[in-house]
VOGU-3710 file (C-alpha; in Angstrom, 3 decimals, decimal comma):
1> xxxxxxxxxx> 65,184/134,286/7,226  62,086/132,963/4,686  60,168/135,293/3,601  56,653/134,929/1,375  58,434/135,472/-1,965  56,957/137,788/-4,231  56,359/137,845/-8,105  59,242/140,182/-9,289  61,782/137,864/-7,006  61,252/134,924/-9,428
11> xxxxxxxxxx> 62,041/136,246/-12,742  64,996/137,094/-14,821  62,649/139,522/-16,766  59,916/140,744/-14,851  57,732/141,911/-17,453  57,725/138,316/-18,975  56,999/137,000/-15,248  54,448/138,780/-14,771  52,416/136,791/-17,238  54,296/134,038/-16,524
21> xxxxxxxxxx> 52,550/133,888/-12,807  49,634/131,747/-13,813  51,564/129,100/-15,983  54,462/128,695/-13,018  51,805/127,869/-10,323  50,043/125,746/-12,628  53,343/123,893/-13,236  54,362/123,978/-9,061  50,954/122,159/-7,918  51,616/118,853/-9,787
31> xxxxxxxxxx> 54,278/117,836/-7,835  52,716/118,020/-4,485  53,745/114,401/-2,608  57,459/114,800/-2,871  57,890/118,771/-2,546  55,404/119,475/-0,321  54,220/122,414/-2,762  50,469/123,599/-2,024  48,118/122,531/-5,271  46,640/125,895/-6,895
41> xxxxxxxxxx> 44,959/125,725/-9,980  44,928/129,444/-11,454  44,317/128,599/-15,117  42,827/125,585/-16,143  45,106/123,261/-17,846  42,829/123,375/-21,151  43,596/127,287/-21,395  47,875/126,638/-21,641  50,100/125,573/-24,333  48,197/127,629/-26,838
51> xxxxxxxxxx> 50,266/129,663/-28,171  53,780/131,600/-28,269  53,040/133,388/-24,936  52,238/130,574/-23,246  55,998/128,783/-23,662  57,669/132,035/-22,926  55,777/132,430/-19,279  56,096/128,915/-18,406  59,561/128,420/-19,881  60,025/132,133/-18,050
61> xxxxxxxxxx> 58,466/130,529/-14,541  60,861/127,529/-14,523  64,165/129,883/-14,113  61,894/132,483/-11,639  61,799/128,859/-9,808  65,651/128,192/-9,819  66,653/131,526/-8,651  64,129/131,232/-5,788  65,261/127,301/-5,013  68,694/129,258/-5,303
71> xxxxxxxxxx> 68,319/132,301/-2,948  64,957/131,640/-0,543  66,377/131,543/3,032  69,719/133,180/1,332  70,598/129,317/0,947  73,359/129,647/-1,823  75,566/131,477/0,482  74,430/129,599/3,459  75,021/126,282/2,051  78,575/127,738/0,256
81> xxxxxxxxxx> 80,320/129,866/2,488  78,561/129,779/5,747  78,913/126,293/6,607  82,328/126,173/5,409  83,378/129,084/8,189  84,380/131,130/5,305  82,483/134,019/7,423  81,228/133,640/11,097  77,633/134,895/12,332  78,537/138,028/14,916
91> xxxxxxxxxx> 74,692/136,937/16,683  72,412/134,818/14,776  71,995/131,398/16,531  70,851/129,348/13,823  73,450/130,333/11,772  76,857/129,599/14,145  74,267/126,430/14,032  76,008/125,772/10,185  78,997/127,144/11,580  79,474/124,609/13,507
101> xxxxxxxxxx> 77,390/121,785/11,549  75,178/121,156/14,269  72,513/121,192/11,053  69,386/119,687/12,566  69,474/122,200/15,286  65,899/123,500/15,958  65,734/126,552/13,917  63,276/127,452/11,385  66,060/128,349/8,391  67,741/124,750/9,042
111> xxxxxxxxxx> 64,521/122,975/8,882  63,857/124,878/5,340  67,429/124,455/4,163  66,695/120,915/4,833  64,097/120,382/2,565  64,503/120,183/-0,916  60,794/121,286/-2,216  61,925/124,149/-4,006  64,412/122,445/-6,491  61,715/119,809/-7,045
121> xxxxxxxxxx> 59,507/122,478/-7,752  62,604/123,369/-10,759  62,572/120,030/-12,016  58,544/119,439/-11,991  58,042/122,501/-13,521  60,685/121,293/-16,431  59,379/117,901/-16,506  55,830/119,501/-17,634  57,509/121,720/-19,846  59,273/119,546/-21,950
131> xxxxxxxxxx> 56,145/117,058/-22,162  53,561/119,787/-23,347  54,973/122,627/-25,160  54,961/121,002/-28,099  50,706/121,777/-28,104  52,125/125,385/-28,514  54,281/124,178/-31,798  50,838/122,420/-32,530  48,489/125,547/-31,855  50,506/128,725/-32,871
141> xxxxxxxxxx> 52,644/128,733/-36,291  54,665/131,762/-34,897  56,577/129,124/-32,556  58,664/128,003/-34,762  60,807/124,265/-34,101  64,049/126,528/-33,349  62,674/128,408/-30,714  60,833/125,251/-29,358  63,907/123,233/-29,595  65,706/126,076/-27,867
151> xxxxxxxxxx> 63,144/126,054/-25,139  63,341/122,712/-24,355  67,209/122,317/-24,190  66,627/125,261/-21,717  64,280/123,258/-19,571  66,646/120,681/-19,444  69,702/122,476/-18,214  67,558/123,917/-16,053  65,998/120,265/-14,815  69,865/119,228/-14,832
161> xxxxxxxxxx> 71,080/122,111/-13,225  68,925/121,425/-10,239  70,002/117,890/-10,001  73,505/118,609/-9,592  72,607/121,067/-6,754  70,799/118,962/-5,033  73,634/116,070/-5,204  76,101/118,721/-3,749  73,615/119,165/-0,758  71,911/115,871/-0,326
171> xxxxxxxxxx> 74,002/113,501/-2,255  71,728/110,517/-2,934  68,038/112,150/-4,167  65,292/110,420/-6,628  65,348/110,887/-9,698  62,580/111,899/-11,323  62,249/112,963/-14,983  58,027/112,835/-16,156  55,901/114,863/-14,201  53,440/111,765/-14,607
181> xxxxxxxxxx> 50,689/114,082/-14,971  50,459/115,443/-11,485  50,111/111,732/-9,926  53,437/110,216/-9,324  54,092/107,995/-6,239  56,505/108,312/-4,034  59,740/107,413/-4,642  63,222/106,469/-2,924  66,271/108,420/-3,607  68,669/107,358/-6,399
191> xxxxxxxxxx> 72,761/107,291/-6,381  74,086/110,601/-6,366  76,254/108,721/-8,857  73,380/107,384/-10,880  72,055/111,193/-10,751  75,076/113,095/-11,793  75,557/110,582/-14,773  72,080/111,175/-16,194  72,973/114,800/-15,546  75,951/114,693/-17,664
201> xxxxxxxxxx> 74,095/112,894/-20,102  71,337/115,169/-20,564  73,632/118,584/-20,558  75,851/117,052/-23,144  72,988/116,532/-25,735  71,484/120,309/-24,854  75,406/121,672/-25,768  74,493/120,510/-29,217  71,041/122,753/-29,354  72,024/125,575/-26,906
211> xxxxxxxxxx> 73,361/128,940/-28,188  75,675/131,391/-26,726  74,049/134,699/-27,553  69,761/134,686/-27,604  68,511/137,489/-30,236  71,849/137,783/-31,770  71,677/136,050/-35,006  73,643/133,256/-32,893  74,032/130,092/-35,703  72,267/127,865/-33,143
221> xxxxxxxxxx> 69,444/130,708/-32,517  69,000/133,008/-35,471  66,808/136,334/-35,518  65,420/137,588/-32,705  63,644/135,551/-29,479  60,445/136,268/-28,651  60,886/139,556/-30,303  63,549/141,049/-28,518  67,115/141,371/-29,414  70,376/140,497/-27,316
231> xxxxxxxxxx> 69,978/143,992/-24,981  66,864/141,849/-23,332  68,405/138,400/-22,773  72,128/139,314/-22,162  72,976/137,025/-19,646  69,732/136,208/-18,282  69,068/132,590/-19,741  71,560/129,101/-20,488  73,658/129,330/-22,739  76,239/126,522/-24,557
241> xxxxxxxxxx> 79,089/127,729/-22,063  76,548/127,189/-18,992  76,720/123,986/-19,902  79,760/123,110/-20,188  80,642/125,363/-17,176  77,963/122,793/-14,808  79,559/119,919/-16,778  82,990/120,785/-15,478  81,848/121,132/-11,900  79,942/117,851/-12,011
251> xxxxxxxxxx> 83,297/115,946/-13,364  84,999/117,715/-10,696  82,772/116,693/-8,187  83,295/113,283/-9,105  87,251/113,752/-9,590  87,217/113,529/-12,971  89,798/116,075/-14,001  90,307/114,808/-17,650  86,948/116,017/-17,866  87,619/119,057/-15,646
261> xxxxxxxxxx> 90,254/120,204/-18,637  88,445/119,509/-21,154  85,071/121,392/-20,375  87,108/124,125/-19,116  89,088/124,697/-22,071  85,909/124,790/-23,939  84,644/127,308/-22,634  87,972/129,587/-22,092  88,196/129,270/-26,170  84,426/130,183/-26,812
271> xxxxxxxxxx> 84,331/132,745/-23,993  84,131/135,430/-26,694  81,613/134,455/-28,946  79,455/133,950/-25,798  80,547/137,717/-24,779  81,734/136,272/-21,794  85,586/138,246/-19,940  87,629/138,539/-17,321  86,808/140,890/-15,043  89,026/144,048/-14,024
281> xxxxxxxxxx> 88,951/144,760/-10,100  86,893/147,595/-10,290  84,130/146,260/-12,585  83,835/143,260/-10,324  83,206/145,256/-6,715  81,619/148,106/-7,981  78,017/149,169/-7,057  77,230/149,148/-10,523  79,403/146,546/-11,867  79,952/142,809/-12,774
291> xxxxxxxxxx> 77,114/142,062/-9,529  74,516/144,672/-10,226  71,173/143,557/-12,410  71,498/142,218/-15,491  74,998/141,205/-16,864  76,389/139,739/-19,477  79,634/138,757/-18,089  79,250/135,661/-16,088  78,701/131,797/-17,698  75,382/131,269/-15,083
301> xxxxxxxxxx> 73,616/133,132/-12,918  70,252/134,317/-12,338  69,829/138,065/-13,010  67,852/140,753/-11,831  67,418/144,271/-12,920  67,222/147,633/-10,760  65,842/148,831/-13,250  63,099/146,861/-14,208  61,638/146,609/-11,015  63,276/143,266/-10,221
311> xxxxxxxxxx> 64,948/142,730/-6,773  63,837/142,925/-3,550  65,015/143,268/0,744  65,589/139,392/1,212  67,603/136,480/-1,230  70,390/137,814/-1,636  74,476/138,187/-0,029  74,287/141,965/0,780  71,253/140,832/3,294  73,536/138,668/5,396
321> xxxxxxxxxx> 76,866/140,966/4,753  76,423/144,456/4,694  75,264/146,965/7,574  75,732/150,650/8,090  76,726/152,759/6,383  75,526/151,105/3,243  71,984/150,334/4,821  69,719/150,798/7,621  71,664/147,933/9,792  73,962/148,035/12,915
331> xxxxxxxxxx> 75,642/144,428/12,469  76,277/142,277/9,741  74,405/139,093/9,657  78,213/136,871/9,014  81,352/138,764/8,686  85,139/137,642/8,446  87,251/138,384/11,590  90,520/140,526/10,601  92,660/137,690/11,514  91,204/135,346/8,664
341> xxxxxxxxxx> 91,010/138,076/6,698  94,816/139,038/7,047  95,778/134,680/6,550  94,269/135,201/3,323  95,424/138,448/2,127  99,029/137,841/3,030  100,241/139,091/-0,183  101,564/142,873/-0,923  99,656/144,475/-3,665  96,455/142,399/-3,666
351> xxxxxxxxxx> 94,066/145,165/-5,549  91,170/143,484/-3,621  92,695/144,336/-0,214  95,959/144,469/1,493  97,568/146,552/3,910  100,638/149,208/3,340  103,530/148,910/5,884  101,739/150,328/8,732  99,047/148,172/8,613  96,411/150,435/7,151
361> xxxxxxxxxx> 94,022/148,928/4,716  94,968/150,126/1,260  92,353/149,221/-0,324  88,086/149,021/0,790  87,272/146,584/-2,605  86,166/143,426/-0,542  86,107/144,820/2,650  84,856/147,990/4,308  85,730/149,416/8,079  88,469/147,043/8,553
371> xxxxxxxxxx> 89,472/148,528/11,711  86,013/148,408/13,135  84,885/145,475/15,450  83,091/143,858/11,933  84,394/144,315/8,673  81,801/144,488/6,069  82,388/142,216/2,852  81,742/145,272/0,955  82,705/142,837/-2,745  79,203/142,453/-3,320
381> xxxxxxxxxx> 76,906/145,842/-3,231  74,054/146,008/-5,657  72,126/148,445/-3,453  69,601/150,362/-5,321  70,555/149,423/-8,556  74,134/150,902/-7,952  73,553/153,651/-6,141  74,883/152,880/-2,873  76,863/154,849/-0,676  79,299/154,553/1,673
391> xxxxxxxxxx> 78,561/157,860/3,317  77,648/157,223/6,892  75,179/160,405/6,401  73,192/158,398/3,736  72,527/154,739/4,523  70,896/153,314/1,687  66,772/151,736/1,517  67,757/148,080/1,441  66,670/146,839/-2,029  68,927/144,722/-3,640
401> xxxxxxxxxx> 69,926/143,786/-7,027  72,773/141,437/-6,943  73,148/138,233/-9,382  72,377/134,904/-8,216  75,642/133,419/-9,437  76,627/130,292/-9,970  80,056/130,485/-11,827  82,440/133,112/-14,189  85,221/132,589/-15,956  87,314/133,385/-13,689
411> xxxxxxxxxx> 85,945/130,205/-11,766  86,386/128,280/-14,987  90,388/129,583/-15,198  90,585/128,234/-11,526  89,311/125,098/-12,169  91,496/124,352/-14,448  94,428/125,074/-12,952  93,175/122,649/-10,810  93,067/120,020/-13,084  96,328/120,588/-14,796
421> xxxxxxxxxx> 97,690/120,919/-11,174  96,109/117,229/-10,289  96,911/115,480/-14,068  100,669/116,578/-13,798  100,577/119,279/-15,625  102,595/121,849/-13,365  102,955/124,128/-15,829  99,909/123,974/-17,045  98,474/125,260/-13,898  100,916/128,060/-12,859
431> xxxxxxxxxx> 99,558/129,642/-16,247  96,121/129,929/-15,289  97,145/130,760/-11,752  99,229/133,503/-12,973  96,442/134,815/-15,493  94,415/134,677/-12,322  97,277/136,363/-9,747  99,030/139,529/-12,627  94,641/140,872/-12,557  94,692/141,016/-9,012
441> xxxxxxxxxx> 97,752/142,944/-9,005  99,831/139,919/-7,554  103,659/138,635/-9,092  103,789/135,304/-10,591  103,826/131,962/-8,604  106,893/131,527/-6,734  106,730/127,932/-4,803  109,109/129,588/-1,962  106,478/132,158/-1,434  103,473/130,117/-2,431
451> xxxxxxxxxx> 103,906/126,585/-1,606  102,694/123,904/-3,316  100,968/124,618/-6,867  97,668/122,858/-5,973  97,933/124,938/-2,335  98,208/128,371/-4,207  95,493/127,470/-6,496  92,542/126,625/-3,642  94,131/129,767/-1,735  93,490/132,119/-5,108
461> xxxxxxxxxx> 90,054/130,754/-5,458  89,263/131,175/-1,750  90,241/134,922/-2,429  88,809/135,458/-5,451  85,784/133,568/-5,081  85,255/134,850/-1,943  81,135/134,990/-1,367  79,996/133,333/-4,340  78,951/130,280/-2,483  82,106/128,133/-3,068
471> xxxxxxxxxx> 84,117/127,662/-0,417  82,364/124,998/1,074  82,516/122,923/-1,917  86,070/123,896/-2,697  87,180/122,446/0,843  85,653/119,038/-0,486  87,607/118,733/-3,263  90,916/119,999/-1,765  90,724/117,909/1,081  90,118/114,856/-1,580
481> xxxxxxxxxx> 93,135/115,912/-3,357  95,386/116,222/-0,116  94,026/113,985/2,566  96,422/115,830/5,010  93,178/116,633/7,363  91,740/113,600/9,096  89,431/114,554/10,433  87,964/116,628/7,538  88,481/112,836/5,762  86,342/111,440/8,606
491> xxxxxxxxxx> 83,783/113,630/7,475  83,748/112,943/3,953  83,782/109,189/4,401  80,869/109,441/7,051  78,566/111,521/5,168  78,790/114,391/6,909  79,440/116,801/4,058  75,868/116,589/3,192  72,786/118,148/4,928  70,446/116,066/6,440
501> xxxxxxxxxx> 67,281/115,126/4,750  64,035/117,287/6,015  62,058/115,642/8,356  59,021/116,756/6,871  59,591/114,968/3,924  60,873/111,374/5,572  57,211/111,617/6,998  55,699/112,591/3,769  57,551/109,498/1,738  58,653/106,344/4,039
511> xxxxxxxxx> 60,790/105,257/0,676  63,170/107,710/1,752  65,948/107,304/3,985  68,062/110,134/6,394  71,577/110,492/5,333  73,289/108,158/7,685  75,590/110,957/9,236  72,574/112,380/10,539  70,642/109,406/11,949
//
């Protein structure tokens, strides 16, 4: 449900937010027309961009943006896994609404999921970014051209980032890359093709000025940034293998798998000087693992910190998939019936759940009270930075912690295999299927067992992946691939993958037209 989103919910450090707070609403209100964002002036624009601080908070504010674009409305998961029936709402109308794609249903959520405001918000905020903090270069000889160039290649990733998002969602959306100093008309939606290519584009030149490790004497980023060392950024900001991680899911998107393997593979072979792993079982569903606060581990995400003060009761999964005993909560917003459960988990000796031969759970990793009328997707957990419990004595305060993900390498290995599986090379794929199936506690691909390679492969990331917004996605490209399901075709060739285009802003700016599935 939306919520009025408060300052620690926007930042990836909150003691950098906090001063970011002016600068971020100063960048929002420029960008008014076409994201509906009120105009509030809390600095004047005379008193920015003049010195250090000032690109820190505003470069600060434009990811505090993302994550909320990301999470308001718990939209990631909503857009990824709840529309694709990867779990089922037990009582909320509006969302067996996405269940069922009936998407401009009269609910209050749908009508904000429709609207894109938020990510323009992202890209306005960028756009000014990029155009001004070079007055801080100008002002204040402590910013030095690496850390502005740093900055801006940040900005961009960011501004690119957002694009791609939207094109997922929306498919065609405009384009817009100067912030035209608050006073831009409206304008009509570009190609998602056109989009995604400038996209590409732009996160190809930022690989070039990106580093992988921030305050780490990283070739590309030397010393420390903005004071601090690696313990303060790790994992909270772009990196060179976030790049090429969104560049691989844009060519895949598009059904480029040359460039699927090749982005991939990138980042696979630089995954260590980006301190980026694979994760064991246990580090990735434990209270205090791979999910809670601030972690290194993943290629993109948008951290928080227990610790810090960052998190909050709304924005992210464990809102719509946990109940009691781990909080104050009788039913689980979405859960995954036991039969679904059981079609995926068909395997003996899955570490993240499986049954022993009398059909007991043997494991409570992914899912929790198995035998009760709603499992809980216990996977993701990041209650009180860690602490939770699954004591039904001690339900835990609801304050979450959990990353905002986006992708790990884990998705990378996946996506790969995918590729290989697609470009012919069978063997190719089975290998980072296998890497994927012997840490899960799984044997090695067997087509009798398995069925076909590029079968096994979706199945492992619908398992793996599980709740990391996804699935939805994933059933796109499979059914691209395979084109056994008509009338999931029919769908794709209609239009209907995509979410309708807010009302509020067709009446806002006549340029722009509904998505024709949903006229």
């Amino acid at each position: 449900m939306k919520r009025k989103l408060k300052y620690k919910d926007f930042s990836p450090v909150k003691s950098v937010l906090l001063m970011a707070v002016p600068m971020l609403l100063m960048l929002m209100n420029s960008c008014k027309k076409l994201t509906d964002t009120p105009s509030t002036r809390v600095v004047g624009e005379i008193n920015m961009w003049n010195k250090l601080e000032d690109a820190r908070a505003a470069l600060m504010g434009i990811y505090g943006l993302g994550r909320a674009a990301m999470v308001d409305n718990n939209a990631h998961w909503i857009y990824g896994d709840v529309r694709g029936r990867q779990f089922i709402s037990p009582s909320r109308q509006d969302l067996k609404a996405v269940n069922d794609n009936r998407l401009m249903a009269s609910y209050k959520t749908l009508n904000e999921l429709s609207n894109w405001r938020r990510w323009y918000s992202v890209i306005n905020s960028a756009n000014v970014f990029i155009e001004r903090v070079h007055k801080v270069r100008e002002a204040d000889l402590r910013y030095t051209v690496n850390n502005m160039e740093v900055d801006i290649a940040q900005a961009r990733f960011l501004r690119a980032y957002a694009y791609f998002y939207m094109v997922r969602i929306w498919g065609d959306v405009p384009l817009i890359i100067s912030s035209h100093d608050g006073k831009f008309e409206n304008k009509a939606q570009n190609s998602s093709a056109e989009v995604l290519a400038w996209a590409e584009r732009e996160l190809i030149e930022v690989i070039e000025v990106l580093p992988n490790r921030y305050g780490q004497n990283d070739p590309k980023q030397p010393g420390l940034y903005y004071g601090q060392d690696g313990g303060r950024w790790s994992g909270g900001l772009a990196r060179r293998v976030s790049a090429y991680a969104v560049l691989a899911h844009i060519a895949a998107w598009q059904g480029e798998y040359p460039k699927v393997a090749t982005y991939t593979s990138k980042i696979i072979n630089e995954a260590g000087t980006a301190d980026v792993g694979l994760s064991d079982i246990g580090s990735l569903t434990n209270a205090d693992g791979f999910f809670n606060g601030r972690k290194s581990g993943h290629l993109f995400g948008f951290n928080t910190s227990y610790a810090q003060g960052e998190g909050g009761m709304s924005g992210n999964i464990e809102e719509l998939t946990l109940a009691f005993p781990f909080v104050n909560k009788e039913v689980p917003d979405i859960y995954m019936p036991k039969d679904s459960i059981l079609k995926v988990f068909d395997e003996k000796k899955d570490s993240r759940f499986g049954q022993d031969t009398l059909g007991r759970p043997t494991t409570d990793r992914y899912f929790y009270n198995f035998d009760g009328r709603y499992p809980i997707f216990s996977k993701i957990k990041a209650i009180m930075g860690g602490s939770a419990s699954t004591s039904p004595n001690d339900p835990k305060f609801s304050f979450f912690s959990s990353v905002a993900l986006f992708t790990r390498l884990e998705d990378m290995y996946l996506l790969r295999a995918e590729a290989n599986s697609v470009l012919g090379d069978r063997q190719g794929a089975i290998n980072d299927l296998n890497t994927m199936r012997t840490r899960r506690g799984l044997p090695a691909y067997s087509e009798a067992v398995n069925g076909l390679v590029i079968d096994a492969i979706f199945k492992e990331r619908k398992r793996e992946l599980m709740g990391e917004g996804h699935f939805w996605y994933d059933q796109i490209r499979y059914n691209k691939i395979r084109q056994n399901n008509s009338d999931f075709m029919k769908l794709i060739n209609s239009g209907g993958i995509y979410w309708p285009v807010s009302e509020v802003l067709l009446q806002q700016n006549k340029l722009l037209n509904q998505n024709s599935y949903w006229k």
